[in-house]
C-alpha positions in Angstrom: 0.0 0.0 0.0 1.5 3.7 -0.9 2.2 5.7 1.7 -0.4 8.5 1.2 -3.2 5.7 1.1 -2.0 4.2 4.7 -1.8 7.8 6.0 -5.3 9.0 4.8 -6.1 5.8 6.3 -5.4 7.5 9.8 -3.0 4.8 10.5 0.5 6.3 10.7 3.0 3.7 9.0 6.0 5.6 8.0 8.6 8.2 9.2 7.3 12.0 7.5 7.5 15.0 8.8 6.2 15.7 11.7 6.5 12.0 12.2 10.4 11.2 13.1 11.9 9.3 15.3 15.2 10.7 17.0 18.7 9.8 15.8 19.4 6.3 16.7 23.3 7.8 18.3 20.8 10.0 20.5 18.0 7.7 21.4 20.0 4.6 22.8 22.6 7.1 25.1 20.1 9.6 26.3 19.2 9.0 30.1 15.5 9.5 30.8 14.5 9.6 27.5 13.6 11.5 24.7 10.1 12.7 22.9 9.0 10.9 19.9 6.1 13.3 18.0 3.7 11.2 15.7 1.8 14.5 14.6 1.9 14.8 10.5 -0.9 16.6 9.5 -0.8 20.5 9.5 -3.0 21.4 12.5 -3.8 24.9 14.5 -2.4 22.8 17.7 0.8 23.6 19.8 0.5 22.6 23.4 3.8 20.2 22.8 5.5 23.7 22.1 4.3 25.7 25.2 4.1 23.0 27.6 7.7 22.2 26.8 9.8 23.7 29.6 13.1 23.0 28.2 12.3 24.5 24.6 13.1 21.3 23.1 9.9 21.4 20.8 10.7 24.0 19.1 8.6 27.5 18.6 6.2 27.2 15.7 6.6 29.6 12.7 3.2 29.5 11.8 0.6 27.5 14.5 -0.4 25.0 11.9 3.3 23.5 11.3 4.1 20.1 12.2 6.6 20.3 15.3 10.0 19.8 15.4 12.3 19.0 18.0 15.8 19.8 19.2 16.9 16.5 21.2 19.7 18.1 22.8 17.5 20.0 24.7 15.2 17.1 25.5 15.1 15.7 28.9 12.6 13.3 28.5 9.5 14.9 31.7 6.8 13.8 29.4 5.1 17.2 29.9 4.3 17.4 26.1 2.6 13.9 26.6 0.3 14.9 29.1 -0.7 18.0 27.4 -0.8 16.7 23.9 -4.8 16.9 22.9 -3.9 14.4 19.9 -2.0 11.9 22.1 0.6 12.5 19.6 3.6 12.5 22.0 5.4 9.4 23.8 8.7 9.4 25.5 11.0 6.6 24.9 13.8 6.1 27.1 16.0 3.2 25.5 18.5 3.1 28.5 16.1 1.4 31.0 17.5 -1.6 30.7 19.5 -4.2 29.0 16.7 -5.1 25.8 14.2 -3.2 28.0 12.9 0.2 27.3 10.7 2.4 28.9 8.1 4.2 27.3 6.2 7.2 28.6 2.8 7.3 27.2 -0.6 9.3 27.5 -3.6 7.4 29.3 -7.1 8.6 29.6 -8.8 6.2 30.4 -10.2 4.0 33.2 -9.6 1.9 35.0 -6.4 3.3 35.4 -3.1 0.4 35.5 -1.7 -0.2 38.7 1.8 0.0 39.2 3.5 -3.6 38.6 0.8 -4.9 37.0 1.0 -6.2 33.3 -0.7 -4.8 30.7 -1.3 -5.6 27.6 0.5 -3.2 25.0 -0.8 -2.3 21.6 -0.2 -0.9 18.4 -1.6 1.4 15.9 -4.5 -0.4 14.7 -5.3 -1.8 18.5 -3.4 -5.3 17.7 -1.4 -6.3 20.7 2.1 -6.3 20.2 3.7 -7.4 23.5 3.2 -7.2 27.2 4.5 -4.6 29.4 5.3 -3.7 33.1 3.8 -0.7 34.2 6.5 0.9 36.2 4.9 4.4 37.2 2.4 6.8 36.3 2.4 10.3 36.5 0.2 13.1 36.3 2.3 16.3 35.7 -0.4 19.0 34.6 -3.3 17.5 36.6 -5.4 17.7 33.9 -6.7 14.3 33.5 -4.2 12.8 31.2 -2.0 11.0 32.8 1.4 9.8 31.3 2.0 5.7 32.2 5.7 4.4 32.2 5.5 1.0 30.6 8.6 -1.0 30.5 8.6 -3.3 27.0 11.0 -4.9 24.6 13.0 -2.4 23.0 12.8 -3.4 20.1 8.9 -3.1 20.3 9.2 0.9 20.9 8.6 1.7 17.2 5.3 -0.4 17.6 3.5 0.5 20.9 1.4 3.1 21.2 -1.1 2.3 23.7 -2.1 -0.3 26.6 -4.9 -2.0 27.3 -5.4 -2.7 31.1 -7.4 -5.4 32.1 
């Protein structure tokens, strides 16, 4: 399937702007993680942008642009997860563990996962990929969404997106 057909789809497949994964030299040395941004449509939305207290997401030119990140600023507080309205952002922390990443993700749902439990971690489409350990959540803006740390395989973090607690 072409790329433009999976993405009108609303299923994102494939790097784009807006849609990039940090450099792999970054990602797997960078202590607490750093944000990955799955937002590729040109949308009046930046909340990743002024929620961002480092300035890693960098100012918008023009409110509709698709955000870009500098991931030397990054530090990986998830505050652009939580105030995402899209659920658009994740944090993925690489250095967790030895073939163990953790992922910081947005949850709004109930019930909510308790800490240590297992929960079943999804994809995309809602298919499950793998299981994960929920090692913390966090509610940094106290605004309902809350931002669960999920420990996974790492090779699994380009495929999880949400969880599915039982």
């Amino acid at each position: 399937m072409k790329a433009s057909a999976t993405f009108e789809s609303g299923v994102l497949t494939d790097e784009r702007p807006g849609a990039v994964k940090p450099p792999r030299d970054l990602w797997e040395k960078h202590k607490g993680g750093l944000v990955l941004v799955e937002c590729p449509q040109r949308i009046p939305c930046n909340p990743c942008n002024t929620s961002c207290p480092t300035g890693a997401i960098v100012p918008f030119e023009d409110i509709n642009n698709v955000p870009t990140i500098n991931y030397e600023k990054c530090t990986g507080c998830a505050m652009c997860v939580a105030k995402c309205p899209g659920l658009a952002c994740f944090v993925v922390d690489l250095t967790w563990g030895e073939e163990i990443a953790l992922l910081k993700l947005p949850y709004e749902m109930l019930p909510l996962p308790q800490k240590g439990s297992t929960v079943k971690c999804l994809g995309r489409t809602g298919e499950i990929v793998c299981e994960g350990k929920v090692e913390n959540i966090l509610e940094p803006l106290k605004d309902r969404t809350k931002v669960v740390h999920v420990a996974i395989p790492s090779d699994k973090v380009g495929d999880v997106r949400a969880i599915e607690v039982a």
